[in-house]
Residue frames as a rotation matrix with the C-alpha (Angstrom) as fourth column:
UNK 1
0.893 0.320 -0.317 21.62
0.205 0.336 0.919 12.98
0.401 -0.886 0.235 97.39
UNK 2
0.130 -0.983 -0.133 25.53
0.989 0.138 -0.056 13.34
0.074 -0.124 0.990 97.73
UNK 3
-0.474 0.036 0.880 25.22
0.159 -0.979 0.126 17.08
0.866 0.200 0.458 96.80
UNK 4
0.257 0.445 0.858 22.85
-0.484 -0.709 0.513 17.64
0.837 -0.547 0.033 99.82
UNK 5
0.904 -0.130 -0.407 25.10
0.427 0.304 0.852 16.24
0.013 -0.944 0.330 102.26
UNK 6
0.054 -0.991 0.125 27.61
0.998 0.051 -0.029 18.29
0.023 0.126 0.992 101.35
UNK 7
0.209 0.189 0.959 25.87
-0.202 -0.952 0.232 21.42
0.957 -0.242 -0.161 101.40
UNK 8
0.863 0.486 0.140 24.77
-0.072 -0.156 0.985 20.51
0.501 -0.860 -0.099 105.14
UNK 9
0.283 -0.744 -0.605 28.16
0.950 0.305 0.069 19.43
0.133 -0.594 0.793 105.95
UNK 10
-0.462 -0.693 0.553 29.70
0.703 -0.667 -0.249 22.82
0.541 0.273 0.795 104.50
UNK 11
0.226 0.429 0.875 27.00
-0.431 -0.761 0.485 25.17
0.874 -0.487 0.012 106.25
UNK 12
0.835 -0.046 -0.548 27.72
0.496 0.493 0.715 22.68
0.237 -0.869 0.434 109.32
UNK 13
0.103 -0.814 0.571 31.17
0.931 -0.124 -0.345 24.00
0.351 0.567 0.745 108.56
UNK 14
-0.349 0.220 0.911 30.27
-0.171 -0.971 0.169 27.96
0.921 -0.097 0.377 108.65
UNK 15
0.517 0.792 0.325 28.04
-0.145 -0.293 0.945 27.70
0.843 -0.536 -0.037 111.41
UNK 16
0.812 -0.227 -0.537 30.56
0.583 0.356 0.731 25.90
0.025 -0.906 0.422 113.64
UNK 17
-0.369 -0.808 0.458 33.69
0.871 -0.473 -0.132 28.28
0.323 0.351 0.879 112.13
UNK 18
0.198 0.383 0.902 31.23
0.207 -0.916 0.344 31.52
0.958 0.119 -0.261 113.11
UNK 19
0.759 0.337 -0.557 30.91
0.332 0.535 0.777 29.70
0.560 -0.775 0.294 116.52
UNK 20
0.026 -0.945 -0.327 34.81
0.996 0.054 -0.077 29.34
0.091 -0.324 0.942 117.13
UNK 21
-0.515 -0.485 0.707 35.11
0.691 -0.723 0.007 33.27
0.507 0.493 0.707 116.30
UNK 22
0.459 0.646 0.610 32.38
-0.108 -0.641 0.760 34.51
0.882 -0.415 -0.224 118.47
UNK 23
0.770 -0.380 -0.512 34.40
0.524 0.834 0.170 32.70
0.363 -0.400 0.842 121.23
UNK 24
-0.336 -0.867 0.369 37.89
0.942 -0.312 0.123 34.47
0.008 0.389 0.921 120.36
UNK 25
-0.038 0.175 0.984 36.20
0.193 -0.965 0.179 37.85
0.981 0.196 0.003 120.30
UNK 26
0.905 0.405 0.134 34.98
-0.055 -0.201 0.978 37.61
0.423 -0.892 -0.160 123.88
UNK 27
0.798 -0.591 -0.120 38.02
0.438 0.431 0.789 36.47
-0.414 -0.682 0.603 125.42
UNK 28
0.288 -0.791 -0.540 41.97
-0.693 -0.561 0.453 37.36
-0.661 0.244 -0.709 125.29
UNK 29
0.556 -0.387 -0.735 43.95
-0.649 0.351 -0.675 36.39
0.519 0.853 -0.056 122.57
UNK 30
0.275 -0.686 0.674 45.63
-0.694 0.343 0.633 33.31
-0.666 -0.641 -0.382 123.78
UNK 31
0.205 -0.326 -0.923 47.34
-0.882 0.346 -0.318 30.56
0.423 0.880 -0.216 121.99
UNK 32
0.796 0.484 -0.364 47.77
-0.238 0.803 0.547 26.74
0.557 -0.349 0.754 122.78
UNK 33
0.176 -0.957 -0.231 51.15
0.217 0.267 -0.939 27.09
0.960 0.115 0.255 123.72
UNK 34
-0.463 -0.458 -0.759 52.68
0.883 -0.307 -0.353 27.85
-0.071 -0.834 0.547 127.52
UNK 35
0.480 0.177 0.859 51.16
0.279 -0.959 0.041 31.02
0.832 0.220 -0.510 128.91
UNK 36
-0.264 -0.519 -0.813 53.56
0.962 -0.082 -0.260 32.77
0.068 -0.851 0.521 131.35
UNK 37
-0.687 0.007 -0.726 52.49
0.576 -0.604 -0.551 36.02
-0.442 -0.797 0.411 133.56
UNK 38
-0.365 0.745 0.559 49.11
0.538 -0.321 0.779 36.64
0.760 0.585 -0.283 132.41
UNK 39
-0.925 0.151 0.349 47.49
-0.316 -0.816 -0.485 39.71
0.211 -0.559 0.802 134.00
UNK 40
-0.253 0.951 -0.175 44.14
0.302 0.250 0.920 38.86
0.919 0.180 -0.351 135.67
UNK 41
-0.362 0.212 0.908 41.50
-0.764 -0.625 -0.159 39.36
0.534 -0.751 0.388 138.24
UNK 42
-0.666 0.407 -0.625 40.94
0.619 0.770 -0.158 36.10
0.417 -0.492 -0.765 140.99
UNK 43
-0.300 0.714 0.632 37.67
-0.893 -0.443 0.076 36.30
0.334 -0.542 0.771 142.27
UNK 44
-0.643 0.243 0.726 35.81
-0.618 0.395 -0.680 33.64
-0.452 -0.886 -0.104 144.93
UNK 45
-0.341 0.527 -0.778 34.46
-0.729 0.374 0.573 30.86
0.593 0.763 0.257 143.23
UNK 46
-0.215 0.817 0.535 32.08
-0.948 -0.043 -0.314 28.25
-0.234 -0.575 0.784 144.76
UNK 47
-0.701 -0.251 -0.668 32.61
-0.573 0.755 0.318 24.37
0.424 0.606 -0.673 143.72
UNK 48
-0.988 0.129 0.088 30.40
0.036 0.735 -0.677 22.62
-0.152 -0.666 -0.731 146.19
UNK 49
-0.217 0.940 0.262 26.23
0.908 0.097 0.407 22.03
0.357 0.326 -0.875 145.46
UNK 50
0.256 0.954 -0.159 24.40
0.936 -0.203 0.288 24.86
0.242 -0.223 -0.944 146.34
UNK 51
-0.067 -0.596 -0.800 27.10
0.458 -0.731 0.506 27.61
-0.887 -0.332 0.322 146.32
UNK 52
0.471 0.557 -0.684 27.29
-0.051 -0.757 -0.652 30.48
-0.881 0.342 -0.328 144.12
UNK 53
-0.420 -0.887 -0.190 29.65
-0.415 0.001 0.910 28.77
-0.807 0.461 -0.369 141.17
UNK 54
-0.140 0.687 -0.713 26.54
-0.990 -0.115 0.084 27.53
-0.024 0.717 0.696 139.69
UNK 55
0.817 0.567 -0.107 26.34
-0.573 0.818 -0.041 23.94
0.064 0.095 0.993 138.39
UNK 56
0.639 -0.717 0.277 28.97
0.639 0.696 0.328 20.92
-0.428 -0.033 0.903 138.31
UNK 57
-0.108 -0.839 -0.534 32.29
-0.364 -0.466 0.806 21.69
-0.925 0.281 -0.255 136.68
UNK 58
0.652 0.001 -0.758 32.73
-0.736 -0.237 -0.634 21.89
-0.180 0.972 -0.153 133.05
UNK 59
-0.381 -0.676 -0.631 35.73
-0.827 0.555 -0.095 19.67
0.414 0.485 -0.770 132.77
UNK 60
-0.975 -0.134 -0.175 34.49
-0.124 0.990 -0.068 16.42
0.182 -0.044 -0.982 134.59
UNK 61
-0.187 0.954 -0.236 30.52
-0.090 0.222 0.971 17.18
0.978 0.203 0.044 135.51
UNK 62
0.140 0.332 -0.933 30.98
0.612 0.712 0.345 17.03
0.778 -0.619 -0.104 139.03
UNK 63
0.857 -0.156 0.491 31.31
-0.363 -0.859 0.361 19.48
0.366 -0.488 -0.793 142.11
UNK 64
0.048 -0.989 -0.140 34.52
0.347 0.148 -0.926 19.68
0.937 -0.005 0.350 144.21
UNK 65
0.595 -0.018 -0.803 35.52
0.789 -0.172 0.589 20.47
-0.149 -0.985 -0.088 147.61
UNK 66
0.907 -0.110 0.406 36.51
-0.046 -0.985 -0.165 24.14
0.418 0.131 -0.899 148.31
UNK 67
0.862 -0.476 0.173 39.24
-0.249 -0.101 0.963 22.76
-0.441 -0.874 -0.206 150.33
UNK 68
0.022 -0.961 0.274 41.21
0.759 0.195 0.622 21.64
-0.651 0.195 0.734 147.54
UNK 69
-0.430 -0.591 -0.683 43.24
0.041 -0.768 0.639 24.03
-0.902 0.246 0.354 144.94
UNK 70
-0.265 0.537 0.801 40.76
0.834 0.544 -0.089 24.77
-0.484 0.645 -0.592 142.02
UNK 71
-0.526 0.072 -0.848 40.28
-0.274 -0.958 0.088 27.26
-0.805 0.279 0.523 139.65
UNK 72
0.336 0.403 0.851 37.84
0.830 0.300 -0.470 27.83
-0.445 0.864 -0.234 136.85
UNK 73
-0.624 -0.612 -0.486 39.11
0.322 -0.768 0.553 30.25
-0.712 0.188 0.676 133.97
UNK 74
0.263 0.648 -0.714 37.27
-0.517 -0.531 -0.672 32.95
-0.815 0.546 0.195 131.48
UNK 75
0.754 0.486 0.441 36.28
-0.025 0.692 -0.721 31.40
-0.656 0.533 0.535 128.47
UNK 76
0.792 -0.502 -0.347 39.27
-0.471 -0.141 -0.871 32.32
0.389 0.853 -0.348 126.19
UNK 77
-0.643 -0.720 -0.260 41.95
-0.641 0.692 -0.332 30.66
0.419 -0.047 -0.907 128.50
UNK 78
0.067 0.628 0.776 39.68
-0.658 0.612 -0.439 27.83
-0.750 -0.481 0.454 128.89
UNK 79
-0.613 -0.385 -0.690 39.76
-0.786 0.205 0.583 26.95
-0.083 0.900 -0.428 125.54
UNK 80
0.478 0.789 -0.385 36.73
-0.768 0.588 0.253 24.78
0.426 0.175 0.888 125.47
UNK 81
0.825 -0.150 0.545 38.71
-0.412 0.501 0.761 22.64
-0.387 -0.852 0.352 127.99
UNK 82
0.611 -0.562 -0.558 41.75
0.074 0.742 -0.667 22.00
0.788 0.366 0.495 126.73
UNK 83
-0.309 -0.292 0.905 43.03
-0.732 -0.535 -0.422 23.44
0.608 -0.793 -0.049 130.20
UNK 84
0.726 0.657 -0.201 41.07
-0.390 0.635 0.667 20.52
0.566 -0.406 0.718 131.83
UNK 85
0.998 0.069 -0.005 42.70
-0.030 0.500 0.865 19.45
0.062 -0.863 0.501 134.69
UNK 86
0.477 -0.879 0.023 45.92
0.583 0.296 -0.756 21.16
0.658 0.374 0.654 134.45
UNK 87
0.175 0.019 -0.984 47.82
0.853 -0.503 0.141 22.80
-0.493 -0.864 -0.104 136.99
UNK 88
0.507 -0.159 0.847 48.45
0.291 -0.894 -0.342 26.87
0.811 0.420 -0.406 136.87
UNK 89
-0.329 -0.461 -0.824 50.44
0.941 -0.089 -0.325 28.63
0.076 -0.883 0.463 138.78
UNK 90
0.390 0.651 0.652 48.94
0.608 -0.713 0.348 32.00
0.691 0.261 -0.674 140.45
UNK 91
-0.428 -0.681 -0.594 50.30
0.901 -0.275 -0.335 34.82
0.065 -0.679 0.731 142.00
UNK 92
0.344 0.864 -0.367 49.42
0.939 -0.304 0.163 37.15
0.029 -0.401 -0.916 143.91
UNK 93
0.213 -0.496 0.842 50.18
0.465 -0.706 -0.534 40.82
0.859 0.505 0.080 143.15
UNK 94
0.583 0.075 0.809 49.82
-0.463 -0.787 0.407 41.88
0.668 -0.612 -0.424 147.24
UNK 95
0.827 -0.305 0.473 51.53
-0.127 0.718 0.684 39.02
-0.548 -0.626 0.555 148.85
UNK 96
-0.067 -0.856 -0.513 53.97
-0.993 0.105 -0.046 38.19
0.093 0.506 -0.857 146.36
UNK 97
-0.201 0.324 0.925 52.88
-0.577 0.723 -0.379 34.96
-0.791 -0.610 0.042 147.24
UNK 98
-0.229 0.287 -0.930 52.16
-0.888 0.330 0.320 31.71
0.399 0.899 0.179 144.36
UNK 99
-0.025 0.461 0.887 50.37
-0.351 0.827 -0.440 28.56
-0.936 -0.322 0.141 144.48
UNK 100
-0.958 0.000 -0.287 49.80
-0.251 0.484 0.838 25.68
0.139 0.875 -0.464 141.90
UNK 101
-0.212 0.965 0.151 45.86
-0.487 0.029 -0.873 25.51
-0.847 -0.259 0.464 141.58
UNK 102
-0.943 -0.205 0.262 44.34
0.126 0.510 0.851 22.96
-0.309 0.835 -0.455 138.79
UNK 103
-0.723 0.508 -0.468 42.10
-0.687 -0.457 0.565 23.93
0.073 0.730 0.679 136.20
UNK 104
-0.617 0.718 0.322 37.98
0.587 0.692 -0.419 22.03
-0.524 -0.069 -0.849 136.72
UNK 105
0.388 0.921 0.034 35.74
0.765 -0.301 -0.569 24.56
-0.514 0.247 -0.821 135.30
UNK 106
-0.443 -0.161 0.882 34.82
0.717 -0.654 0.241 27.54
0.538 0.739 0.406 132.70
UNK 107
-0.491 0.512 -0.705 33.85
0.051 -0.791 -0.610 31.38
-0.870 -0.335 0.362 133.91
UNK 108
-0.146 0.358 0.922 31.79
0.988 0.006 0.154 31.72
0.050 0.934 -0.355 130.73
UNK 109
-0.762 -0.444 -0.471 32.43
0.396 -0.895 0.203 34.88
-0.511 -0.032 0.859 129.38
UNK 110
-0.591 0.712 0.378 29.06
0.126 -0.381 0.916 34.79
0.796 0.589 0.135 127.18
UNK 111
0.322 0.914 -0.247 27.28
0.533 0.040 0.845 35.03
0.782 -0.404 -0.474 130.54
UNK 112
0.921 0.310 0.236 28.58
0.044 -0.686 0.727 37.55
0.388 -0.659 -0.645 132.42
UNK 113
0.383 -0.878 -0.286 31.95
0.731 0.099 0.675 36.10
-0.565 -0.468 0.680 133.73
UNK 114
0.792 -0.455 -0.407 34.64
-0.580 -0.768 -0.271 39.08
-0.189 0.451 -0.872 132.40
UNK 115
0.797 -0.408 -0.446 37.70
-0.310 0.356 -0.881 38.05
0.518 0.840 0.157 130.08
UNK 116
-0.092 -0.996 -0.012 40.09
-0.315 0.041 -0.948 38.36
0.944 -0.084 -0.318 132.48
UNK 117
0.531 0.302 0.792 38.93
-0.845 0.262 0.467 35.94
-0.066 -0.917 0.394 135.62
UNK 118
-0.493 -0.619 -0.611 40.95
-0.086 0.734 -0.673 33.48
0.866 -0.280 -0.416 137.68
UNK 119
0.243 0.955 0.169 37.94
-0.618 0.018 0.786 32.04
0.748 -0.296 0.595 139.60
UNK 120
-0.693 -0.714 -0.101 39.50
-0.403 0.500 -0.766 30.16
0.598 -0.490 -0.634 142.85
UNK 121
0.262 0.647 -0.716 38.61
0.392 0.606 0.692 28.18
0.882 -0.462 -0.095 145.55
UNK 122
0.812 -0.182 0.555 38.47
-0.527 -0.639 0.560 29.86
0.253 -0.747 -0.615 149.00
UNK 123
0.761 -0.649 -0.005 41.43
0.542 0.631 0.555 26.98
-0.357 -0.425 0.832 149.47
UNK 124
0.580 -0.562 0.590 43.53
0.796 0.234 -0.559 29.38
0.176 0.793 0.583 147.08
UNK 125
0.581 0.359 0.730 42.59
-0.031 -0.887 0.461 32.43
0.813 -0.290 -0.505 148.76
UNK 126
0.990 0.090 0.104 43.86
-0.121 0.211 0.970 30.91
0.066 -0.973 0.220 151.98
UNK 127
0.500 -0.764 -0.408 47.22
0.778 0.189 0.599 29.98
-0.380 -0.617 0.689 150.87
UNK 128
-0.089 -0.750 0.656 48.17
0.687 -0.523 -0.504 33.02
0.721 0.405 0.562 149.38
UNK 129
-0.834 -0.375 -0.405 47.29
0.551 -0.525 -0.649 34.91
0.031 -0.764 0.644 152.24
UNK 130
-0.612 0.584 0.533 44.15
-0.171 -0.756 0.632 36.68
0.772 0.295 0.563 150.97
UNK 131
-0.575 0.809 0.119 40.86
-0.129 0.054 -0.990 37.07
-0.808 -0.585 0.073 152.79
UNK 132
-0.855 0.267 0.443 38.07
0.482 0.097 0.871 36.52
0.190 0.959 -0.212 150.51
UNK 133
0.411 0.567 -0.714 35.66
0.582 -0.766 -0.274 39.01
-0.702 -0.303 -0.644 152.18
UNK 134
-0.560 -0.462 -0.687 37.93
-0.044 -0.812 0.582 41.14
-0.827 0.357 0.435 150.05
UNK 135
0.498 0.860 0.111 35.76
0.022 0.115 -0.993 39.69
-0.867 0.497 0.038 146.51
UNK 136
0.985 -0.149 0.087 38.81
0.084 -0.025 -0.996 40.45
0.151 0.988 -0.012 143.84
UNK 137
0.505 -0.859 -0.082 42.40
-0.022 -0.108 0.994 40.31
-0.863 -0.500 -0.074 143.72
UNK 138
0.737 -0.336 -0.586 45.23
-0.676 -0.368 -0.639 41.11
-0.001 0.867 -0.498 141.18
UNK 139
0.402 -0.386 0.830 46.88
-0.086 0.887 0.454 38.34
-0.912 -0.254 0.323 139.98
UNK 140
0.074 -0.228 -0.971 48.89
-0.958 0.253 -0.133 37.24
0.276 0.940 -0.200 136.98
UNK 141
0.577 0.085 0.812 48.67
-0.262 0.961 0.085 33.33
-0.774 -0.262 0.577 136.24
UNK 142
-0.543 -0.736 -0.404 51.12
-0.811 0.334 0.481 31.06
-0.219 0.589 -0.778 134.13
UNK 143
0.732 -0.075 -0.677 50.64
-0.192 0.931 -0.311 27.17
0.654 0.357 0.667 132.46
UNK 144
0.389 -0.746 0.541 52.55
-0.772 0.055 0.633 24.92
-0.502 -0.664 -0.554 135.31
């Protein structure tokens, strides 16, 4: 009886270790430490019911007003939320412009989102200067 709970743990084991790695493929290489001037692309994200950001946020289950500073990131700097409700700082490569925007949600990179998204609220758009008719912007983002 002891023996077969230890198998199941150990394949429990593998199955969640394959997991982690399928994860880590999709996404940049990042580490838990400070990231400073990561290259990325901000696109228009959608926090409020019935907008195009999908369901609640990942980090708390709930939606958000577009009006405040919010970003969701691509699964690898997401990190299965350990990003949860921290601030970033983002900057804009045409403005020269930065903002501190805090971290509520995942782009999930197994579903389409690309590796290198910095998903905003139209509030983020606004103070760096952007339009969001525009749909993408070069950005590089830090850990604030």
């Amino acid at each position: 009886m002891a023996y077969a709970k230890l198998a199941a743990l150990a394949m429990l084991l593998v199955v969640l270790q394959a997991s982690t790695g399928t994860v880590a493929r999709l996404s940049p290489a990042v580490s838990t430490s400070k990231l400073s001037g990561m290259p990325a692309v901000m696109t228009v994200n959608g926090f409020e019911p019935g907008e195009d950001g999908g369901g609640p946020a990942e980090c708390d289950g709930k939606y958000h007003s577009d009006d405040d500073m919010l970003v969701a990131l691509s699964t690898g700097w997401y990190q299965g939320g350990v990003r949860c409700f921290r601030m970033i700082r983002i900057t804009s490569a045409g403005t020269g412009r930065s903002v501190e925007a805090m971290v509520v949600d995942e782009c999930d990179s197994r579903r389409g989102c690309k590796n290198n998204i910095v998903d905003t609220s139209k509030a983020v758009w606004k103070a760096l200067g952007l339009d969001t008719n525009v749909g993408e912007e070069t950005v590089t983002w830090s850990d604030a």
